[in-house]
N, C-alpha and C positions, 0 to 999 in steps of 0.2 A: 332499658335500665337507666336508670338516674346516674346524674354524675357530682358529687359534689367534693369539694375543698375545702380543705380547714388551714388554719396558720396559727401559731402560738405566740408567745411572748418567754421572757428570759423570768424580771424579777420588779416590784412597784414600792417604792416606798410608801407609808402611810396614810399620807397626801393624798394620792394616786387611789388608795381607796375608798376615802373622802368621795373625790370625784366621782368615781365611779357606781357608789352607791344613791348619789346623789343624780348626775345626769345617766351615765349607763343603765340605773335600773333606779328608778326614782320614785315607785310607790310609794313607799312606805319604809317607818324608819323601826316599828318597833321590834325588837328580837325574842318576844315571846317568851312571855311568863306567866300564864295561866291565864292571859285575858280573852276576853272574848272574841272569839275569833270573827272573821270579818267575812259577809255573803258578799261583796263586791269591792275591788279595788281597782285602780289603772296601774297597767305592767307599760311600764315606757321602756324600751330596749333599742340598742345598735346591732343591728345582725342581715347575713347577708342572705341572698334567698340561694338554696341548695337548686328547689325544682319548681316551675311551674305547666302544674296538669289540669286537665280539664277535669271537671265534677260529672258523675253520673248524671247527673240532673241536664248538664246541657245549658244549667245557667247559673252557672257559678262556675268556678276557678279553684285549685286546691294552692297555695303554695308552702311549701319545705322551709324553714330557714336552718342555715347549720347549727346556730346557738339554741334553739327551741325545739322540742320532743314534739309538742303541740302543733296540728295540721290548722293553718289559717284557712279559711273559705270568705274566697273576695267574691262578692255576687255583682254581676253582669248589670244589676238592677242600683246597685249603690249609685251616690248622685257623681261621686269623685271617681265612678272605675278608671275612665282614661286616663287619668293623671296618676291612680294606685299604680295601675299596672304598667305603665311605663316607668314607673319609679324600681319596681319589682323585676323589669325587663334587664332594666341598666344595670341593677346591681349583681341579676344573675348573670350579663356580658362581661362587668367590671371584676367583679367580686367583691364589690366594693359596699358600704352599708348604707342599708337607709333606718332611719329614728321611727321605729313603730310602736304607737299606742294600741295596746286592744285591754277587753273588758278581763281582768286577772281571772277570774270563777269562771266565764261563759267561755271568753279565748274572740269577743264578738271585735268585730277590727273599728277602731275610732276615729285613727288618724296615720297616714304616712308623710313624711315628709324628708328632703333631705338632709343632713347633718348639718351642724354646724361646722367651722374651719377649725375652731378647739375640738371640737368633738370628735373629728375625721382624724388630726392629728393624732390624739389620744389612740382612737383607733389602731392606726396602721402603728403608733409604739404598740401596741398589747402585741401585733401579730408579725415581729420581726422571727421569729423562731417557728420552724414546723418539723414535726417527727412524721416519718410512714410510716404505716401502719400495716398489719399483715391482709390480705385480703379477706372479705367474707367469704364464709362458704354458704351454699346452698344450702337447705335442708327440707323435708318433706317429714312433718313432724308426725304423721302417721303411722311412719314406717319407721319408726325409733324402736330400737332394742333399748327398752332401759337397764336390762339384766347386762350392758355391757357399754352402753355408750355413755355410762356418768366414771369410765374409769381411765382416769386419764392418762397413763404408762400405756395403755391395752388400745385405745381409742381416740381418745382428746388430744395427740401428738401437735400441738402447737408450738412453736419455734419459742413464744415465749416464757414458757415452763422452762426454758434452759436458764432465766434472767436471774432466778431466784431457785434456791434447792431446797428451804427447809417447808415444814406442812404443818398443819394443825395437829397437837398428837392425838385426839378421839374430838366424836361429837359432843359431849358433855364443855367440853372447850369452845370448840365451832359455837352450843349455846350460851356461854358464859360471854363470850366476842357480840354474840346475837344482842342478846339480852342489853348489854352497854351499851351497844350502840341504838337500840330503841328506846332505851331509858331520856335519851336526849332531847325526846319529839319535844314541838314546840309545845303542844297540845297540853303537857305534863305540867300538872301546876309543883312551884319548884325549884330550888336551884337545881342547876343542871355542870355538870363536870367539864361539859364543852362547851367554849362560847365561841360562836354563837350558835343557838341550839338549830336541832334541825329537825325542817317539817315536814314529817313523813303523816302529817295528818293532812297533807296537800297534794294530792298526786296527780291533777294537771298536767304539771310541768316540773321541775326541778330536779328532776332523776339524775343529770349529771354532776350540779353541787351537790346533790347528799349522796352520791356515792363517792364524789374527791374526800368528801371529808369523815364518812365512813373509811375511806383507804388510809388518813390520817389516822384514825383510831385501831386502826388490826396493824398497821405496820408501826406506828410511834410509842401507842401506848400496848397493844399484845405483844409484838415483836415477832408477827409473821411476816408471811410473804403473803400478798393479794396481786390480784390483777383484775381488769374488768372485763366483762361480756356485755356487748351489745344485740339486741334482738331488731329486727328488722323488719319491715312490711313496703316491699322496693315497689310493689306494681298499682299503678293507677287505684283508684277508687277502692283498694284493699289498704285495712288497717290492723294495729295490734288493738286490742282490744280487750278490757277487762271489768269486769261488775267487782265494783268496791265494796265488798261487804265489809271490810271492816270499819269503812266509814259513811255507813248509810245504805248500801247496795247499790248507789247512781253509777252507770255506763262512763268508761274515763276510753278516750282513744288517743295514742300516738301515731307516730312515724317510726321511731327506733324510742328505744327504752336501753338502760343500760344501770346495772350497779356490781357491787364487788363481787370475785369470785375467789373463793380461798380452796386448796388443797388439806381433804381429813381426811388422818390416818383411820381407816375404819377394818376393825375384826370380824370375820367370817369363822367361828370356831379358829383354828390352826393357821388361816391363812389369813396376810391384814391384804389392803385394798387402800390406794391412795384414789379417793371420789371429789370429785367438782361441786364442791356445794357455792349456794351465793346469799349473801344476808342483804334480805330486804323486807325491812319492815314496814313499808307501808303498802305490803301485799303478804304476807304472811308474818305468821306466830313465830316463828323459829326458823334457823337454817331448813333451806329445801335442797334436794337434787339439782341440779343443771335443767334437765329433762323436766323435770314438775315446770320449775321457773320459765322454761320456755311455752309450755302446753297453756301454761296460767294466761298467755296474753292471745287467746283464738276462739274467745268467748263469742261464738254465733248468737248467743243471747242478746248478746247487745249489737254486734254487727255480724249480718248474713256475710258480709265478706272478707270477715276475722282472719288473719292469719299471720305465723309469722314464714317468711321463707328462705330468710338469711340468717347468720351470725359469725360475731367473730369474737378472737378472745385477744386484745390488745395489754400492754404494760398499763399498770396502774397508773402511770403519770397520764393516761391520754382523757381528756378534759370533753373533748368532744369528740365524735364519733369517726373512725377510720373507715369510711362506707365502702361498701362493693367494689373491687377494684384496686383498694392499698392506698385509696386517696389521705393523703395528709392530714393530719390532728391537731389539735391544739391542745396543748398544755397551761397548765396555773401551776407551777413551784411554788409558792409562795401563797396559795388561797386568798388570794384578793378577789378573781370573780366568787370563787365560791361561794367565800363569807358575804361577799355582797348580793348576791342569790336568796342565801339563806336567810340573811334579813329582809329579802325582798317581801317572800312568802311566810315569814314566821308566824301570821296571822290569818291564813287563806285556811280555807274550807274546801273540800271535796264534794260534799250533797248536801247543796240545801234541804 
């Protein structure tokens, strides 16, 4: 089993996210208003590596970082591997980051190298604060009872459902939440109610900023309670995996995937039922099940060794993923990664 670590930060002024959109994630500055969107960019990021595994193939290398959903593949054949992977080595020793370029649409790797002494700095401020997390649990999504494990009183007993008490009161609601927060996509030509918009027509990568800021819009502007679920694919050469139909039908694979999960009040004749739905629109039309959302990422269509085998259901604040284990999280109070994210991709594409 993989082991990784997260660390958070407190609060950034302005500035702070200046920088950060500028050196921490440096594509690209537009935020998406109906332009045309872009087949290639460079994703320049700080991020530390979670795991490194070997490739089925035998000549390649997989590795994890904790800021990115997206599995890099360093090949054995590349002219700079000694020097990638010793950089990849150190940081997964240290915890410490390295400055990685890859190609935004493919995920194809450009450049590593190590930070600068502003940049390292900056760094280790973002991750003076860390929250635990609860651990994942296993699961064998075969063997799911949907008829009882989307109900969360009955089932879903996670420690952090005690954080928050109120629910969505019907799905007609849960959609009216949905709907908002898809009306945002960058994609939409448009003013848009949240700036900066977000691009659920890029699903790559960015799964963690558009779900903070998805968490912004059900608890600031609905005034529910959310929390997030992350989905998992812990073992070697196995991924999540999902055919994009809604933007193209191209193959997207991660590592972990995660977006919000709200509590609806739902009616059975006489008796109601408080169900785990999660809004993510750049994989479905409308609120889904728990159970749907998880089954959605085990597409053998696209990968023979699809699956997911974990999960867990963390407090909203958790920015990045609580893995296997209870390991530590990072948080954004203040969406400065997020928003800087969000501009990152506000022009990416999913299938050429």
């Amino acid at each position: 089993m993989l082991t990784l670590r997260f660390a958070g930060k407190k609060m950034m002024a302005p500035l702070a996210l200046f920088f950060l959109a500028t050196i921490h994630f440096s594509s690209h500055q537009n935020q998406g208003s109906g332009k045309p969107p872009q087949k290639s960019f460079n994703d320049t990021a700080l991020v530390t590596v979670g795991a490194i595994l070997p490739n089925a193939d035998g000549r390649s290398l997989e590795v994890i970082f904790n800021e990115r959903a997206h599995v890099l593949r360093l090949s054995r054949e590349e002219k700079d591997f000694t020097v990638y992977n010793r950089l990849f080595e150190a940081s997964l020793k240290s915890k410490g980051p390295v400055r990685v370029i890859t190609d935004g649409i493919k995920g194809n790797l450009l450049q590593v190298a190590e930070p600068s002494p502003k940049e390292l700095a900056f760094f280790r401020e973002m991750r003076k604060e860390i929250l635990t997390g609860e651990p994942a649990r296993k699961i064998e999504l075969s063997k799911i009872d949907t008829a009882t494990f989307n109900i969360v009183d009955e089932y879903l007993k996670w420690p952090v459902f005690n954080l928050c008490m109120t629910v969505v009161p019907s799905f007609a609601k849960a959609k009216e939440i949905f709907d908002y927060c898809a009306a945002q996509s960058c994609h939409i030509v448009g003013p848009k109610q949240v700036t900066p918009c977000i691009p659920f027509q890029y699903v790559h990568d960015g799964c963690y900023a558009r779900a903070h800021k998805m968490r912004w819009i059900i608890e600031k502007h609905f005034g529910y309670c959310s929390e997030k679920v992350f989905s998992f694919a812990t073992v070697a050469n196995h991924k999540l995996a999902v055919k994009a139909d809604k933007w193209g039908g191209c193959c997207v694979e991660w590592w972990y995937h995660v977006t919000p999960l709200i509590r609806v009040k739902t009616q059975f004749g006489r008796k109601s039922l408080i169900l785990a739905y999660v809004i993510d629109p750049g994989m479905f039309n409308q609120p889904v099940l728990l159970s749907t959302w998880l089954n959605a990422q085990k597409s053998t269509t696209c990968n023979a060794n699809a699956t997911v085998d974990s999960y867990s259901i963390q407090p909203s604040s958790a920015y990045t993923p609580s893995y296997p284990g209870g390991t530590p999280y990072a948080t954004d109070p203040n969406y400065v990664q997020t928003n800087a994210m969000l501009i990152n991709y506000a022009n990416g594409i999913t299938c050429n």
